[in-house]
Every structure is written in C-alpha cells, then in structure tokens.
C-alpha positions in Angstrom: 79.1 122.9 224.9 82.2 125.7 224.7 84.0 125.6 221.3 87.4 126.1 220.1 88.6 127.1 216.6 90.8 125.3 214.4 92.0 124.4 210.9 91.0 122.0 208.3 93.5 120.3 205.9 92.4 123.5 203.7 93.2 126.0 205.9 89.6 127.0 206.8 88.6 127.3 210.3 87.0 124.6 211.7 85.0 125.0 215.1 85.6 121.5 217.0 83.8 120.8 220.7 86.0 121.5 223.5 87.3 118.0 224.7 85.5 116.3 227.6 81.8 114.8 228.3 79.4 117.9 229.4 76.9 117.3 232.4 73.3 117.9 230.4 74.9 117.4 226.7 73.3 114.1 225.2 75.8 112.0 223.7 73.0 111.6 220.6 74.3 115.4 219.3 78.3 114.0 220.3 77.5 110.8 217.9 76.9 113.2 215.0 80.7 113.0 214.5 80.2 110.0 213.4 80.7 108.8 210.2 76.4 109.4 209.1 74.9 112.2 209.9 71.6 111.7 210.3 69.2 112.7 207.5 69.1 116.7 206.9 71.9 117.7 209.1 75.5 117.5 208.4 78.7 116.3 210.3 80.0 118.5 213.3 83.0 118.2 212.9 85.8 115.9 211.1 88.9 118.0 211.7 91.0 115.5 213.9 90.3 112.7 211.2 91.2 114.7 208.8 94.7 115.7 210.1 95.4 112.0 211.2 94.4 111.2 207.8 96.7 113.7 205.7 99.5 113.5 208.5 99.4 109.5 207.6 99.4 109.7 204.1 102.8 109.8 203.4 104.3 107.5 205.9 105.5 104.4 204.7 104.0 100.9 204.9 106.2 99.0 207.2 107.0 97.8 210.7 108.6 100.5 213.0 107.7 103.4 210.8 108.0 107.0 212.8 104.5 109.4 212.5 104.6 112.9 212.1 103.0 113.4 215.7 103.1 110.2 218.0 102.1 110.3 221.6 103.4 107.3 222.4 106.8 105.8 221.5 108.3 102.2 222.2 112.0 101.1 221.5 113.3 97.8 222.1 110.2 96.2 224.3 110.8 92.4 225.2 108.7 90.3 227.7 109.9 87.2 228.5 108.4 83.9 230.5 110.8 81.4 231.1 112.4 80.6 227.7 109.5 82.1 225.6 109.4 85.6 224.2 106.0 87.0 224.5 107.0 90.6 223.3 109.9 91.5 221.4 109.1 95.1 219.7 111.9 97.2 217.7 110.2 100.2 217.7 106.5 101.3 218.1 104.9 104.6 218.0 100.8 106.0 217.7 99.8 109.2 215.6 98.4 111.4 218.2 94.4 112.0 217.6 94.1 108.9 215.4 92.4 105.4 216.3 95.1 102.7 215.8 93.8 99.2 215.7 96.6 96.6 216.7 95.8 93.2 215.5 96.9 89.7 215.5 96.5 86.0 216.0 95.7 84.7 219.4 99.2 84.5 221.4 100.9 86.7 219.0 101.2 89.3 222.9 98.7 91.9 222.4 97.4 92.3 225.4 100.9 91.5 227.4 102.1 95.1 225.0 99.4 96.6 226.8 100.3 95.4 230.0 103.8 96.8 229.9 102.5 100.1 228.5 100.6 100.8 231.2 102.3 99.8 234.1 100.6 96.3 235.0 103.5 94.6 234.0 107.8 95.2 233.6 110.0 94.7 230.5 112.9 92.5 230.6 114.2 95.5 228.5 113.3 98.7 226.6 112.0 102.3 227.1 108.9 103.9 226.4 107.3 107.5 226.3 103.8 109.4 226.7 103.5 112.6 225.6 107.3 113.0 225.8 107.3 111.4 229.5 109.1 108.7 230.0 107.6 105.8 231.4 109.5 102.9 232.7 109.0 102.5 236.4 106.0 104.3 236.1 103.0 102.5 238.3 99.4 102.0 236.7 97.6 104.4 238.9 100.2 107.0 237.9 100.4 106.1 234.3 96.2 106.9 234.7 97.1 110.3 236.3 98.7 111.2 233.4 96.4 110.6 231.3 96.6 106.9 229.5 94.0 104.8 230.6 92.9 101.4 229.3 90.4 98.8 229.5 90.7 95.0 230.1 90.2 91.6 227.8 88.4 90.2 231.0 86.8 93.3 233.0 87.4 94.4 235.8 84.3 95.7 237.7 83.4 95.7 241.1 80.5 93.6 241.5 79.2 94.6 244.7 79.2 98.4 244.0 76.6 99.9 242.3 77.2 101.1 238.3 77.4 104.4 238.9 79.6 104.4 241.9 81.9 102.2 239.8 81.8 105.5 237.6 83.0 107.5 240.2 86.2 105.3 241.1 87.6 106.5 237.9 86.9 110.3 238.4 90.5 111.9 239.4 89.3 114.5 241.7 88.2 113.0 244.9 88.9 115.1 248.0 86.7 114.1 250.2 88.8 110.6 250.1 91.0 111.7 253.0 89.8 110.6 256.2 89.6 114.4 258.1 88.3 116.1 255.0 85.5 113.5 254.6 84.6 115.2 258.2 84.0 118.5 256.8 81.1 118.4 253.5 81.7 121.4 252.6 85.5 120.9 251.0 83.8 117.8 249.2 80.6 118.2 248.3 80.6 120.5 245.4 83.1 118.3 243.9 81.4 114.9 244.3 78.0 116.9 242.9 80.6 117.4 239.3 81.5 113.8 239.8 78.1 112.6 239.4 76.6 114.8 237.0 79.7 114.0 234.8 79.3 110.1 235.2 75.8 110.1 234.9 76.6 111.5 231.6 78.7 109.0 230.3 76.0 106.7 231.5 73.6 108.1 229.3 76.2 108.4 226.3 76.8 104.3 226.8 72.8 103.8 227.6 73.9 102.4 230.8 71.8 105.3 232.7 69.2 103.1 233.6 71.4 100.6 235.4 72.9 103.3 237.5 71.6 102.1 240.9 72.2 98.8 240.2 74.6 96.3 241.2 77.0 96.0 238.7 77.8 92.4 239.0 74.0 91.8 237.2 75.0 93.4 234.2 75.7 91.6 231.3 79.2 90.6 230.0 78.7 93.2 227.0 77.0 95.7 229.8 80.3 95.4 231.9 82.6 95.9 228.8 80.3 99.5 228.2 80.6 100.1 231.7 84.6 100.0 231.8 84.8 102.6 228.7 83.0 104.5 230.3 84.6 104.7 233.8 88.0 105.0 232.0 86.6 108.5 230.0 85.8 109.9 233.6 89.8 111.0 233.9 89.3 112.9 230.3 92.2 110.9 229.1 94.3 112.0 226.0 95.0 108.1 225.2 92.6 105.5 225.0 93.9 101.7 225.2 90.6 99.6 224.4 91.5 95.7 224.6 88.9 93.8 222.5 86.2 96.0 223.0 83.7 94.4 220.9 84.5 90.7 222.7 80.4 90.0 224.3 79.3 92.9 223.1 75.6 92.5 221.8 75.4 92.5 218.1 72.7 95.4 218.2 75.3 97.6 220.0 78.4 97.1 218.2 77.3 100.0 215.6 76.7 102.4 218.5 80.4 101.8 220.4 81.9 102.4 216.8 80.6 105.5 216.9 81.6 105.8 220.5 85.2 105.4 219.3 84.5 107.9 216.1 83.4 110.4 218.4 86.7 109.9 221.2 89.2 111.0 218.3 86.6 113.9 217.4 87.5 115.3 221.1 91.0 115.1 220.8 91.3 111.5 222.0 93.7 109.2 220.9 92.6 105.4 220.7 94.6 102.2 220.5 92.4 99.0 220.8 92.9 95.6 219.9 90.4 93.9 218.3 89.8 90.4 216.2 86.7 91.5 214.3 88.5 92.7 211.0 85.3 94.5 209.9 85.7 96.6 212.5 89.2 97.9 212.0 88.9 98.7 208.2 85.8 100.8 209.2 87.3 102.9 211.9 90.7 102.4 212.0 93.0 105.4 210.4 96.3 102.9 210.8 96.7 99.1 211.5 99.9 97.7 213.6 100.1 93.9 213.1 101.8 91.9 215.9 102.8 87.9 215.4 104.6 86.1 217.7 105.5 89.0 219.8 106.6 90.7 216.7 105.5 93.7 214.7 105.4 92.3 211.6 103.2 95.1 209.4 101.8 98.3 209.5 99.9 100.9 207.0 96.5 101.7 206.2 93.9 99.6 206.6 93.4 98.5 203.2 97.3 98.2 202.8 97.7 96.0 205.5 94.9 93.5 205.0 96.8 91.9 201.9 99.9 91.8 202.7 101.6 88.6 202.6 102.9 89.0 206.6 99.3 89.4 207.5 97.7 87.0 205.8 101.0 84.3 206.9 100.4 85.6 210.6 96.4 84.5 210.6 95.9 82.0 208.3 99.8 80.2 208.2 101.8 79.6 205.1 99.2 77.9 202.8 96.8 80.3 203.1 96.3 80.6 199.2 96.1 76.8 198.6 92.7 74.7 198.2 92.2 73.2 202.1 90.2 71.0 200.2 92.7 69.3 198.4 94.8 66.2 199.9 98.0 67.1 198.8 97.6 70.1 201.4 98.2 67.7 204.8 100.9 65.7 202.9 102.8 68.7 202.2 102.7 69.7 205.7 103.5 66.3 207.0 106.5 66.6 204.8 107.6 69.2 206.2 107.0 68.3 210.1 109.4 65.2 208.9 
C-alpha cells in the first residue's frame, strides 16, 4: 500500500496509508488503526484522530457551534409534513476527518436530516454545502458522484443479484454500461477486472467474501447492513453517512464494524452515523450532535454531552432524576396534563 507523509499534532512526520481499499491488502493489517494493536506491534497510524481531536478541543459546547475544518455545513434546514415540523436546524456543520455520532430519541428527525442531505428528500427551506459545493437541488446519484454517500435505516439491497454484483453497482467507473461500448470488451474489460478485485476486497474487509456468489436476499439482516457499507466505500467517498449501523447487527460483530469505522477516519474519511447504542458513540465518537424534536439541542464531546441536562430531558423527559418508583411521580404528571 503507497504512503503519504504528514504531521502529528507535534510536528513529527507521520506516514499515513494513501486513502482507498487496495486489491490484495487484507483489511486485518487496515484494522491495526484501530484503537488495540494487537499484542507486540504498535498502531499504524493515529494522525487523522489526532488532528480531529486537537482541532475539537477548543470549540465550544453548544448547538450550532462552527469547527475549524467542516466539510459539511447546514443553515436554516426545516422539513415540514402537514402542520408538523420534522426538521428545523439553525445551523449544522461536521469536522472534516472526524466520526460524528448524531443522536437522539425516536422521532426527534434523524434520519429525515439525512434524507435532505443527500438528496432523497427537499427542504421547505435552507442551504447546505459539501466540500464548499453547494447542494440544494442536487439529486442523490449526483450528491454520490461527489463523493457523500450514505447507508439506509432499512437497507436497500437487491435481492435477486448476487453480493458481489451488488458491490459493483456502487463502483463509479462503469464504461462498459453504454449499450455500443458494451459491444466492444476491450474498452470495458480492464476496468470491470479493477472493479472486482476492489469489491472483492471490501468483501474480505467486512468477511462477506464467502457470500460473494450468493443471492443477496439470503443474507442475514446484520449481513445486509455489512453489505451496504461496503458497497457505499466502493466510490472512495470523502463523507460517510452511516444510519444506525449497528441496528441487527450480530453481537459478535459489532466490535469488528467499530473498528471498521476507526479505520474510515484513518484514510481520510469523514463519518456521520446515527446510532441509539450510547456505548458505541462514547467509544468512537470524536463529537456528539444531539437532535430532539427536529431540533439540535446539544453538542460537545462525548463525555460533555452525555450529562447535560438537554440530553438527558430529550431521552428520558423531564423527571429523569426522580424515583419512577415512587407514586407521587404519575400524580405530578397528571397534574400537569390537567
């Protein structure tokens, strides 16, 4: 795997992997990023986490706050359905290289954020950038192209094709797709031979390569969730948008896509995913966004952001401290119903 050089928070140089899944490279050297090293060797690399951390530990604890080096920028996002707001968002923005966990009660519009950051869905109002590109109007195939891809709550697999030619619906390069150049091999061939070997890859980084030539509508729901990562890394994408990725995941594999996600930021990846399973966001997450009723209503570091008052209102409502055990709990809240 080809190297480039670059700099620790220290100033030394660091040499980090050049971004992108080699053909031949198994994935069990990439998961060294990770946050173990296995016993005897040390870390490759940490240089991206590092930044994101130092770059992060100065900004301020509180909804809307800017970052030193966002990708991705939101101002005034609102979805509306009928007379219900499902997003109303001030201002959003993601550190670039970092893994951002955005959390929340069920209903509080996750996913619908996602939907209008990526194209699947319009704003009533507001603006939004990648990368300094400005996306409103922007369809989801091109939004892709430029290299923001995400992943689905419920997935979205074709069933009747095989895993691995699911894989290759998410490689960008396809020129033997038009119908006179699919005459001629030899402008599409060497290209589709890439394809493969790159996919087959992945498939051996998500330990998926077995299932290859199988249907992908007899995986399992966790199988399906593994599969859609890794058809959305085909593209090499420079933003990751992961909803629930842990949702029917297997238990035994949930501590090898963590380090799945570790190893994405050590590439250069950004990754936003939305997740329920708190555990999981204070162990990989470098910032937490909090959304409640289609609200941001707190953001910080992980630890920050777990005991603030917003947060803990949000998930478990305004008596949250109080005994559930005692009585006086349900005629306090009848009281104030009436």
């Amino acid at each position: 795997m080809s190297e480039k050089t670059s700099k620790s928070t220290s100033g030394a140089p660091v040499s980090v992997p050049a971004k992108g899944i080699q053909p031949g490279k198994p994935f069990h050297d990439l998961a060294k990023w990770a946050t173990k090293a296995p016993e005897g060797e040390h870390l490759i690399s940490t240089a991206f986490g590092d930044k994101v951390k130092e770059d992060l530990k100065f900004v301020h604890n509180e909804p809307g706050v800017h970052k030193p080096d966002p990708i991705l920028v939101a101002d005034n996002v609102t979805r509306r359905f009928g007379g219900m707001t499902a997003v109303n968002v001030k201002h959003f923005e993601i550190e670039r290289h970092g893994i951002t966990a955005l959390i929340g009660p069920n209903g509080a519009g996750k996913t619908t954020f996602f939907n209008l950051m990526t194209g699947f869905d319009a704003p009533n109002t507001g603006a939004w950038r990648f990368d300094g590109k400005d996306l409103a109007h922007v369809h989801p195939e091109q939004v892709a192209r430029m290299g923001m891809v995400r992943t689905f709550q419920l997935t979205k697999v074709m069933s009747r094709l095989t895993v691995l030619d699911n894989m290759l619906l998410g490689a960008p390069v396809q020129p033997g797709e038009g119908l006179f150049r699919a005459l001629v091999p030899g402008l599409w061939k060497k290209q589709e031979k890439a394809n493969v070997e790159k996919a087959e890859a992945l498939l051996e980084r998500f330990l998926l390569i077995k299932k290859k030539d199988d249907f992908a509508g007899s995986l399992s729901g966790g199988q399906r969730k593994l599969l859609e990562m890794a058809r959305a890394l085909m593209s090499d994408p420079q933003l990751v948008m992961l909803d629930e990725p842990m949702a029917g995941v297997n238990p035994a594999l949930k501590q090898s896509l963590l380090d799945h996600i570790l190893s994405l930021r050590e590439e250069g990846t950004t990754v936003l995913f939305v997740e329920h399973d708190i555990n999981m966001v204070r162990h990989i997450a470098d910032w937490v966004t909090v959304m409640a009723e289609g609200k941001i209503v707190a953001e910080g570091q992980p630890k920050s952001v777990m005991n603030d008052p917003a947060v803990i209102d949000a998930y478990l409502g305004a008596h949250a401290n109080i005994d559930l055990g005692d009585d006086s709990v349900m005629d306090l809240k009848e009281s104030e119903e009436h």
